[in-house]
C-alpha positions as CSV (number, residue, x, y, z in Angstrom):
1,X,0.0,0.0,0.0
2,X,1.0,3.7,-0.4
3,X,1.6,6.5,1.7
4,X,-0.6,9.3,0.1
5,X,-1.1,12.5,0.8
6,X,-3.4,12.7,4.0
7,X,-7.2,13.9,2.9
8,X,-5.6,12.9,-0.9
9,X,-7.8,10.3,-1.8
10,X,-11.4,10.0,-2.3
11,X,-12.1,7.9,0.6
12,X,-9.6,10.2,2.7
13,X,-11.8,13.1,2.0
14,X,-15.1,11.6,2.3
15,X,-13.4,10.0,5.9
16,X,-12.7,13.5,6.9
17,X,-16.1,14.5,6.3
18,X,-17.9,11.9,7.5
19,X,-15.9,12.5,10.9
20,X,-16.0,16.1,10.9
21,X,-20.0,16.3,10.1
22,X,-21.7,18.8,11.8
23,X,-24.1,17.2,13.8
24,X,-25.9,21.1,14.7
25,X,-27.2,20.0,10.4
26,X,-29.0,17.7,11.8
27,X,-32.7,20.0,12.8
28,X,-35.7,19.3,13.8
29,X,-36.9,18.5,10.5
30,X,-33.7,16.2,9.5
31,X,-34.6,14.5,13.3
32,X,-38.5,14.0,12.5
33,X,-37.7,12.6,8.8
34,X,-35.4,10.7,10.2
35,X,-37.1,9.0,12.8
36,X,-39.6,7.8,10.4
37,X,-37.7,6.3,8.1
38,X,-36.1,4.2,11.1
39,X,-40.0,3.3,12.6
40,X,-40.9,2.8,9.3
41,X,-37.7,0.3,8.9
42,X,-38.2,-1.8,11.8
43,X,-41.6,-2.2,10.8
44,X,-40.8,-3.9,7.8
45,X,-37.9,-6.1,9.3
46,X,-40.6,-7.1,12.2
47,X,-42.4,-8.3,9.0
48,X,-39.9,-10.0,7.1
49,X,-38.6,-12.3,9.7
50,X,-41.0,-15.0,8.9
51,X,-40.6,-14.7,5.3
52,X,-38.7,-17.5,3.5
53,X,-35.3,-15.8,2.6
54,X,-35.1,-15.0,6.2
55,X,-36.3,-18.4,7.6
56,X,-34.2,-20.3,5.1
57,X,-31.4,-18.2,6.0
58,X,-31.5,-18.7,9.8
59,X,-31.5,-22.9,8.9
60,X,-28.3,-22.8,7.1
61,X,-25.4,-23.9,9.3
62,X,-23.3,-21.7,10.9
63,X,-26.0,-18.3,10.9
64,X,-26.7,-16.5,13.5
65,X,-25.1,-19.3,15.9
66,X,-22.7,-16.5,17.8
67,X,-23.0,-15.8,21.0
68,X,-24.2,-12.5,22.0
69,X,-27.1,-9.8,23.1
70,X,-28.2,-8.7,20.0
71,X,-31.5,-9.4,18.8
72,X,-33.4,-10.7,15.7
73,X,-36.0,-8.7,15.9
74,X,-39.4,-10.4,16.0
75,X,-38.3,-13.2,17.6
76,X,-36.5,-14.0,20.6
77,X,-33.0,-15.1,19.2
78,X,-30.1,-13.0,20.4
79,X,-26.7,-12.8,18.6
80,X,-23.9,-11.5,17.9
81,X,-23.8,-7.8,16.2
82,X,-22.8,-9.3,12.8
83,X,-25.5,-11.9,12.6
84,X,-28.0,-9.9,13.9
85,X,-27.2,-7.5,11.4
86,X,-27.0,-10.0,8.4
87,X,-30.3,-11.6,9.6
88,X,-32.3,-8.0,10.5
89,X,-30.7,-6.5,7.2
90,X,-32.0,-9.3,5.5
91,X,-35.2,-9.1,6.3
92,X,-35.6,-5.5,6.6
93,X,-36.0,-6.0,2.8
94,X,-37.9,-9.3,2.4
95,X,-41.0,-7.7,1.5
96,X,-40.0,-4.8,-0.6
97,X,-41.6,-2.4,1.5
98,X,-38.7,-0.8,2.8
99,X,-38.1,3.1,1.9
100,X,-36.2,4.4,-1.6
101,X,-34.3,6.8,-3.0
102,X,-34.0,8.2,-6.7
103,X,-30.9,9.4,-6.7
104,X,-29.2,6.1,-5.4
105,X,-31.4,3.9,-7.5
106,X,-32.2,1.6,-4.7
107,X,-33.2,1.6,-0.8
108,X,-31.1,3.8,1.6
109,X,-32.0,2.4,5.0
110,X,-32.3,-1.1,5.1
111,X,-28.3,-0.8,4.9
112,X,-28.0,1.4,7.8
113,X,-30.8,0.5,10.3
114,X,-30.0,-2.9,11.1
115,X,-26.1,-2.0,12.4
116,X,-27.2,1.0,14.0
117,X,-29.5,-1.0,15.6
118,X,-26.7,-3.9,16.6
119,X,-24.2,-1.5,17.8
120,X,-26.6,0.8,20.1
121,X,-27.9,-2.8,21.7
122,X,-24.7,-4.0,22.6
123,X,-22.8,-1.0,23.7
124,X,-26.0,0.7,25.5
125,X,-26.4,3.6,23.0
126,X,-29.5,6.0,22.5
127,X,-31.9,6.7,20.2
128,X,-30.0,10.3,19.3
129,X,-26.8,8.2,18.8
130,X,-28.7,6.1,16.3
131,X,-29.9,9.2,14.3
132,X,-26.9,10.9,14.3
133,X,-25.4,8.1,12.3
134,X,-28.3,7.1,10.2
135,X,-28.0,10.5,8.9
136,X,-23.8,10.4,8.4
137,X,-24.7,7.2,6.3
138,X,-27.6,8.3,4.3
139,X,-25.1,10.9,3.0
140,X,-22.6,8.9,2.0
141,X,-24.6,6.5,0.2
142,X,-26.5,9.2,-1.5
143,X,-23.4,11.4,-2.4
144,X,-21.5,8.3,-3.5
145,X,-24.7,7.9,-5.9
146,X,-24.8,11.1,-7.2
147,X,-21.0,10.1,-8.9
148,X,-21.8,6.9,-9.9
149,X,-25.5,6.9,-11.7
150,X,-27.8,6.1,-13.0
151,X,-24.7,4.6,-15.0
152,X,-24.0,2.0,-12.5
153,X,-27.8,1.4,-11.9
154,X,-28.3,0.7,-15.7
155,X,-25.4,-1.7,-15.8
156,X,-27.4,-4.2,-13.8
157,X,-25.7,-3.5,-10.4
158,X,-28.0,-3.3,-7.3
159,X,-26.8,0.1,-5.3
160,X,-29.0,-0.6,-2.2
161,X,-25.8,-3.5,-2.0
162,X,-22.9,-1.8,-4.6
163,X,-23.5,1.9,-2.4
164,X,-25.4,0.8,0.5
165,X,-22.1,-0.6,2.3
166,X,-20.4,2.2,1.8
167,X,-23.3,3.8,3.8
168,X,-23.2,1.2,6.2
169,X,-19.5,1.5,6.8
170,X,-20.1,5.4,7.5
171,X,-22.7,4.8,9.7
172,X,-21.3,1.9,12.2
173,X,-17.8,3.7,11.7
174,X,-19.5,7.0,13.1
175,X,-21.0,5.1,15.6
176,X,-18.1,3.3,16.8
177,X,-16.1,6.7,17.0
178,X,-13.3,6.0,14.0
179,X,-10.9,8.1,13.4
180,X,-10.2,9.6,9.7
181,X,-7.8,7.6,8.8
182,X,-9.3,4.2,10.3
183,X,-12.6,4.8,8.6
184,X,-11.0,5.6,5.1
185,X,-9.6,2.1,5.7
186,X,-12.6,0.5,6.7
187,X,-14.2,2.4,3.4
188,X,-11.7,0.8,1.3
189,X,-12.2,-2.4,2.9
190,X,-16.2,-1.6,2.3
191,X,-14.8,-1.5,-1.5
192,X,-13.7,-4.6,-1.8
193,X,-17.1,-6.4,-0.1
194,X,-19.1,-4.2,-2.6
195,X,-21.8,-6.6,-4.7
196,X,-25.0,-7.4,-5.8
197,X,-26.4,-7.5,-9.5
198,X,-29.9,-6.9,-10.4
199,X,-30.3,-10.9,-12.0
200,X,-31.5,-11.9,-8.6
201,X,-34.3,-9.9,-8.6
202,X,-37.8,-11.7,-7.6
203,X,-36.0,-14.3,-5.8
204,X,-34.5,-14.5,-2.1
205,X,-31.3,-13.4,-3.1
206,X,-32.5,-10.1,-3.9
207,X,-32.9,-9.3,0.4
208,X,-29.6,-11.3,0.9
209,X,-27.9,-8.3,-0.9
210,X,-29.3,-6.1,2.4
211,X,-28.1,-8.3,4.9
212,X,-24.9,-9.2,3.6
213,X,-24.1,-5.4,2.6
214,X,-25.1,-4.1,6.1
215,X,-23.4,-6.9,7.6
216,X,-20.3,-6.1,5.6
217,X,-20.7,-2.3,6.6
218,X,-20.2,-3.2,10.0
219,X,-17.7,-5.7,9.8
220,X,-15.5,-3.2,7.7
221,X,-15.8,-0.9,10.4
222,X,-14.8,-3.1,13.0
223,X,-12.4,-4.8,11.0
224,X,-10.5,-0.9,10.6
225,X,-10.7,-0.6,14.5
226,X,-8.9,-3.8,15.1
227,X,-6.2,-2.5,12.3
228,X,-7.0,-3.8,9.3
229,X,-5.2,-1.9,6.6
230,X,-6.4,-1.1,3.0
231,X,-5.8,1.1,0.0
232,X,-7.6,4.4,0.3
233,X,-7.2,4.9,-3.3
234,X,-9.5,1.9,-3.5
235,X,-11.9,3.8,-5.2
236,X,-10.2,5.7,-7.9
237,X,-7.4,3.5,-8.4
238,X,-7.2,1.8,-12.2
239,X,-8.5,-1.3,-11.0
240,X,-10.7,0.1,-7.8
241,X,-14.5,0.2,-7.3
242,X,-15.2,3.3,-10.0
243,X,-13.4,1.8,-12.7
244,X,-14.2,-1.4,-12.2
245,X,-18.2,-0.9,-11.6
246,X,-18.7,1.8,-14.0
247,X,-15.4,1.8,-15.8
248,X,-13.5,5.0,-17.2
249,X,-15.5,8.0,-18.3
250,X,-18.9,6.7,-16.4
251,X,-18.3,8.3,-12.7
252,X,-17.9,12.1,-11.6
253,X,-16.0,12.4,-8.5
254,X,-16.4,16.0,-8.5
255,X,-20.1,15.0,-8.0
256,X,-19.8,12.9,-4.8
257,X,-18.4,16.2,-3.1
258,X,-20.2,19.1,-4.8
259,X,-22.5,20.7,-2.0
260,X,-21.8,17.9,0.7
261,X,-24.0,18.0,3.5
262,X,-25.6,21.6,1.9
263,X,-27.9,20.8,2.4
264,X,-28.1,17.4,3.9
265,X,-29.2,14.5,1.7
266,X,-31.9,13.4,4.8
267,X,-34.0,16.2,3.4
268,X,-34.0,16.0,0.1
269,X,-37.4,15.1,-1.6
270,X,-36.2,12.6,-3.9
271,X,-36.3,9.9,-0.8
272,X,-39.6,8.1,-0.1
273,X,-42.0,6.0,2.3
274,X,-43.6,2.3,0.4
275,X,-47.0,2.8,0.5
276,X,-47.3,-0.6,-1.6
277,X,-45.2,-3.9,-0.7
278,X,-43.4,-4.4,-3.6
279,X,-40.5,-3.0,-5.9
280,X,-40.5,0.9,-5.4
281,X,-40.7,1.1,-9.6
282,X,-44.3,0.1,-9.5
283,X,-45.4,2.3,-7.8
284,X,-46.2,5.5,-9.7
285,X,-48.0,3.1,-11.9
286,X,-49.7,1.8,-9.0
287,X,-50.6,4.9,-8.2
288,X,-52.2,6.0,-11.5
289,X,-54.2,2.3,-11.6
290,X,-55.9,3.4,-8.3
291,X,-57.0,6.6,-9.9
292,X,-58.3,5.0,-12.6
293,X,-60.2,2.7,-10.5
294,X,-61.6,5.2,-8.0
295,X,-62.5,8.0,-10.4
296,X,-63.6,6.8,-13.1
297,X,-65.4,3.6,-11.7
298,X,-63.6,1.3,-13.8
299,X,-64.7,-2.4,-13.5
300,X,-62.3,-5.5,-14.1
301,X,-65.2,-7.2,-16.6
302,X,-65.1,-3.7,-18.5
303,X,-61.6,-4.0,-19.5
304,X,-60.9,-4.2,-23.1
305,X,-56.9,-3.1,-23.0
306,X,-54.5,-1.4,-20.5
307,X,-51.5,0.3,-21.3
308,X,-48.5,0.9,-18.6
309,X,-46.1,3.3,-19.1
310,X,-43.3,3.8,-16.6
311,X,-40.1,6.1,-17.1
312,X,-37.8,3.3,-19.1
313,X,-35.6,2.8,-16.0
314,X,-38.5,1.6,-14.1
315,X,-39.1,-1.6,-16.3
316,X,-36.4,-3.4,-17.1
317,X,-36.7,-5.5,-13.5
318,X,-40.6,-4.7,-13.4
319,X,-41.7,-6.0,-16.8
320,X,-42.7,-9.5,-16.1
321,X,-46.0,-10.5,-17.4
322,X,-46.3,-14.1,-15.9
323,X,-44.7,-13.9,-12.8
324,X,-44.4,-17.8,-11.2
325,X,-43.9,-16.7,-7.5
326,X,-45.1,-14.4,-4.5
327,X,-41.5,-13.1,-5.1
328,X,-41.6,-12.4,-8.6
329,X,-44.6,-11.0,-8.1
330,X,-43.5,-8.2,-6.6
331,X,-41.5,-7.4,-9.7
332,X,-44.3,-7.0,-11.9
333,X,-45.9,-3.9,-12.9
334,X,-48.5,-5.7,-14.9
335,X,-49.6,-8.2,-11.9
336,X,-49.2,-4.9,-9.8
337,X,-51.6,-2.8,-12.0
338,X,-54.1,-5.4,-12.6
339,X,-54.2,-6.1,-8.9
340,X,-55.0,-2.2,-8.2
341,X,-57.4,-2.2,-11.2
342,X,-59.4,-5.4,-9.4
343,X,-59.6,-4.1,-5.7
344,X,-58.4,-1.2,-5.5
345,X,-55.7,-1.2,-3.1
346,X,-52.1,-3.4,-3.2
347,X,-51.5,-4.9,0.3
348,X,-48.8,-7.4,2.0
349,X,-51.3,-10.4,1.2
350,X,-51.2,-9.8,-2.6
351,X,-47.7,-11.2,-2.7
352,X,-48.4,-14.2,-0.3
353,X,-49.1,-17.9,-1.2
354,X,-51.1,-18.5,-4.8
355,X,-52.2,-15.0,-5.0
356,X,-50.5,-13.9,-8.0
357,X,-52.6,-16.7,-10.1
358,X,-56.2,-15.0,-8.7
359,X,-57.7,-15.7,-11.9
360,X,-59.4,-12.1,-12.0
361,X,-56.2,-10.4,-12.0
362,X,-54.8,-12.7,-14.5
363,X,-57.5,-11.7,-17.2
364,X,-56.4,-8.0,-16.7
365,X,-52.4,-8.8,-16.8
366,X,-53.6,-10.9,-20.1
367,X,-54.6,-7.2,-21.4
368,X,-52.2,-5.7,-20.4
369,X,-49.0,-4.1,-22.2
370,X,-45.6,-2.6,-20.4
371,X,-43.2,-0.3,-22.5
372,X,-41.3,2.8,-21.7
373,X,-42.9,6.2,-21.6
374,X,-41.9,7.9,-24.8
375,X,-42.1,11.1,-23.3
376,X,-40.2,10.6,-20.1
377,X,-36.8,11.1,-21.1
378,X,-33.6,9.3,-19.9
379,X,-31.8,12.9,-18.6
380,X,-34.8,14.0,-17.1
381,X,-34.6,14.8,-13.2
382,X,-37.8,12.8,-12.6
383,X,-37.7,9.8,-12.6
384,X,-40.0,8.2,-11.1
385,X,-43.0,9.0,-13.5
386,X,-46.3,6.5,-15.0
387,X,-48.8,6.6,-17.4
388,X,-51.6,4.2,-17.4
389,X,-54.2,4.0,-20.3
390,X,-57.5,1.6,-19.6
391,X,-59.7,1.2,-22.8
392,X,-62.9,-0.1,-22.1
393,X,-65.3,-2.6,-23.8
394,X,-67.6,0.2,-24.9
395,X,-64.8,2.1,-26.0
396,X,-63.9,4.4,-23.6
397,X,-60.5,5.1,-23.0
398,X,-59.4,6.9,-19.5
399,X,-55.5,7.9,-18.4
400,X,-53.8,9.2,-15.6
401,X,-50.5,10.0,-15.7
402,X,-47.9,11.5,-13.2
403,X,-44.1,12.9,-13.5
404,X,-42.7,12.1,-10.3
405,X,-44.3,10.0,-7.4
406,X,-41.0,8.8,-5.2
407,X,-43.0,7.1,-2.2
408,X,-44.4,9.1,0.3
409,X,-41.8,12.1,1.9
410,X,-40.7,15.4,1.8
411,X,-43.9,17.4,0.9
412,X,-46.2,14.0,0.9
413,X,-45.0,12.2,3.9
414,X,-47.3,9.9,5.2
415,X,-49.3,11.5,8.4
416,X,-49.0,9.9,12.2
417,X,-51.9,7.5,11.1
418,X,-50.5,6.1,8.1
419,X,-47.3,5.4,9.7
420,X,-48.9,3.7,12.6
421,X,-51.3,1.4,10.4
422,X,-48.4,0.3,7.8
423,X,-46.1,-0.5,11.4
424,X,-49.0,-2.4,13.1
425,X,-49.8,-4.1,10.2
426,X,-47.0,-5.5,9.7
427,X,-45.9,-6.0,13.2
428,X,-48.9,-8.1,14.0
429,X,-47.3,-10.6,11.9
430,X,-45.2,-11.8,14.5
431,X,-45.9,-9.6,17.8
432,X,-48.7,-8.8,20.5
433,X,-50.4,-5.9,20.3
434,X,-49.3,-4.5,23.5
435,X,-45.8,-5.3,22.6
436,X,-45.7,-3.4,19.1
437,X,-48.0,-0.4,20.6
438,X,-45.6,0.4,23.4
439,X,-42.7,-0.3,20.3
440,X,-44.2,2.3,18.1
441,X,-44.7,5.1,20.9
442,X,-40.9,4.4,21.7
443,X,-39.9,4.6,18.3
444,X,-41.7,8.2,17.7
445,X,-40.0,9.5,20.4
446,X,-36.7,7.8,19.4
447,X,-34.6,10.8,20.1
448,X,-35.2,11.1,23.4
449,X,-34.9,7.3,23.7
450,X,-32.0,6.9,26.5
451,X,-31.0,3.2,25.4
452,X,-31.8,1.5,22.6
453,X,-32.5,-1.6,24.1
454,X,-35.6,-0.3,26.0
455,X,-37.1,-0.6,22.3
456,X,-35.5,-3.9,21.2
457,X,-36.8,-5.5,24.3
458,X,-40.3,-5.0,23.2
459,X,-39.4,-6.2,19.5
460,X,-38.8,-8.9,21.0
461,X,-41.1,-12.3,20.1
């Protein structure tokens, strides 16, 4: 390894930014978004415990076998941090319903949440200590992001993995108290755990990503504490993560430090709450389906032809017209439309056991036809737009379209109530009632939360 010029490399700067953030950024606005992203988190990881990719996962020799005081959430296995983090991170993203971001092409708090979550248990941390660094590492993820895409996301990686670590390694190295030049190291260590490719999506694989990338975040950072070295140039070197993931010519560095922290990424509106439990690119189509449905009074047996028109980086892992599992289902924009168009609301059930082959949905995905907008262009900011056309027997043809419908935040955020019924419904999954009330009225108050594990305890199955 080198001896570069301190602060020199990438990762050296972004260290000595990450250490130096200025934690007075963080306002009462940054805290309240914040804070619901992280309920809104643990809600879907209480939910995705009993799902197959995190069941299947906990059977396989040698997981989650450590000793130690960290929990699983939703059950009552304790752990070590690590595996509670690969098995949490994991299922924080079993059911898709976990929160997204345009700019990093993917999910920006599954990554972070579970390690947060692991450290603060075993060391005795609060609630502010959590937020602190679940901010630190939505910045670097997102920053990182703004270099890389939508390059990288078109290539086929999966940044909720390829970025999220890097994320996760800010987070749990803020947490931990590293130093500049240990976390540089333990970002350069982050480079080199970096994976995930967008093949595996609709199977289990697809959550594994999650766990294994905030796993890895975490064990990078605990790996630089113990001295582990690295390169820092491990992200601009010839043969480092930019050149190697995008390759020359398809990254901006200058772009990963332009207006750092100014203001911070926690506020921008281009990050959203799932209102739906499935991939985040159906949704604006969802969205426009359930207009359709409720305004204009539209009736499955009326349906001569529907037409779905996402922006074109929105279908290539959402076109799937005969999806084959509860998984795959979740990566369909036709079965997601159809379903919308039937009974007017998508829910956690739609994407459990045989209900992707309800034959009344079926007849509308046989209708159905998915291409790109063509008047949604590939440079445009927004991203996240839909049209949906529904011709009907008698000839009537209705559409609804939107430019831009990135979950629910920023100027949409989903109100107190919304936020409670999306957490209890999927905490009743696996918890009592009392146990996921007193949860929830911990987790809005997370700031003044004195010790994490006052909350974990009642997560606890």
């Amino acid at each position: 390894m080198t001896n570069p010029d301190h602060h020199g490399y990438v990762l050296e700067r972004m260290a000595q930014l990450i250490c130096n953030f200025d934690l007075t950024k963080v306002s009462e606005s940054a805290v309240n978004l914040s804070r619901t992203a992280i309920v809104d988190t643990v809600g879907v990881t209480v939910a995705g415990v009993i799902e197959p990719c995190v069941t299947n996962l906990l059977r396989t020799p040698g997981v989650a076998t450590a000793p130690g005081i960290c929990s699983i959430l939703g059950t009552a296995l304790k752990t070590s941090a690590l595996d509670a983090t690969f098995i949490n991170g994991t299922a924080s993203h079993a059911l898709d319903y976990d929160d997204f971001s345009q700019p990093m092409g993917g999910h920006q708090s599954a990554p972070l949440v579970p390690p947060l979550i692991a450290i603060a248990e075993e060391r005795g941390l609060s609630g502010l200590a959590v937020i602190n660094s679940y901010v630190v590492g939505i910045e670097t993820e997102i920053r990182l992001a703004r270099g890389v895409n939508f390059f990288h996301y078109d290539i086929g990686w999966h940044p909720t993995a390829t970025l999220g670590v890097f994320g996760a390694t800010a987070a749990a190295g803020h947490m931990i108290g590293l130093d500049e030049r240990k976390l540089a190291i333990a970002m350069a260590i982050a480079a080199s755990f970096a994976s995930g490719i967008k093949a595996n999506f609709g199977t289990m694989v697809k959550p594994l990503h999650v766990g294994q990338c905030a796993r890895n975040g975490l064990l990078a950072a605990l790996m630089a504490d113990a001295g582990y070295d690295a390169n820092p140039a491990a992200l601009e070197h010839k043969q480092g993560f930019l050149n190697t993931f995008n390759g020359p010519g398809n990254f901006d560095i200058d772009a990963i430090f332009e207006n750092w922290a100014n203001p911070i990424e926690i506020l921008s509106p281009t990050m959203g709450l799932k209102q739906f439990p499935c991939c985040g690119s159906t949704h604006p189509a969802i969205a426009m389906a359930l207009k359709l449905r409720q305004e204009e009074s539209i009736r499955p047996e009326d349906i001569a032809d529907v037409q779905i028109m996402p922006h074109r980086r929105r279908l290539p892992h959402t076109d799937n017209p005969d999806p084959q599992t509860s998984l795959a289902a979740k990566f369909s924009v036709q079965y997601a439309v159809a379903r919308a168009l039937v009974q007017g609301a998508v829910r956690l059930g739609d994407f459990e056991g045989d209900a992707h082959f309800d034959p009344v949905v079926r007849s509308v995905m046989e209708k159905s036809r998915a291409f790109p907008h063509p008047d949604m262009p590939d440079d445009s900011p927004e991203q996240f737009g839909a049209e949906v056309i529904v011709t009907l027997k008698n000839g009537a043809v209705h559409a609804r379209r939107i430019n831009s419908l990135i979950g629910r935040g920023g100027d949409y955020p989903l109100t107190s109530d919304e936020l409670w019924e999306k957490f209890s419904d999927c905490a009743k999954r696996v918890l009592p009632v009392q146990r996921y009330t007193e949860a929830f009225e911990l987790l809005n108050q997370l700031e003044r939360v004195d010790d994490i594990r006052k909350i974990t305890a009642l997560l606890s199955a």
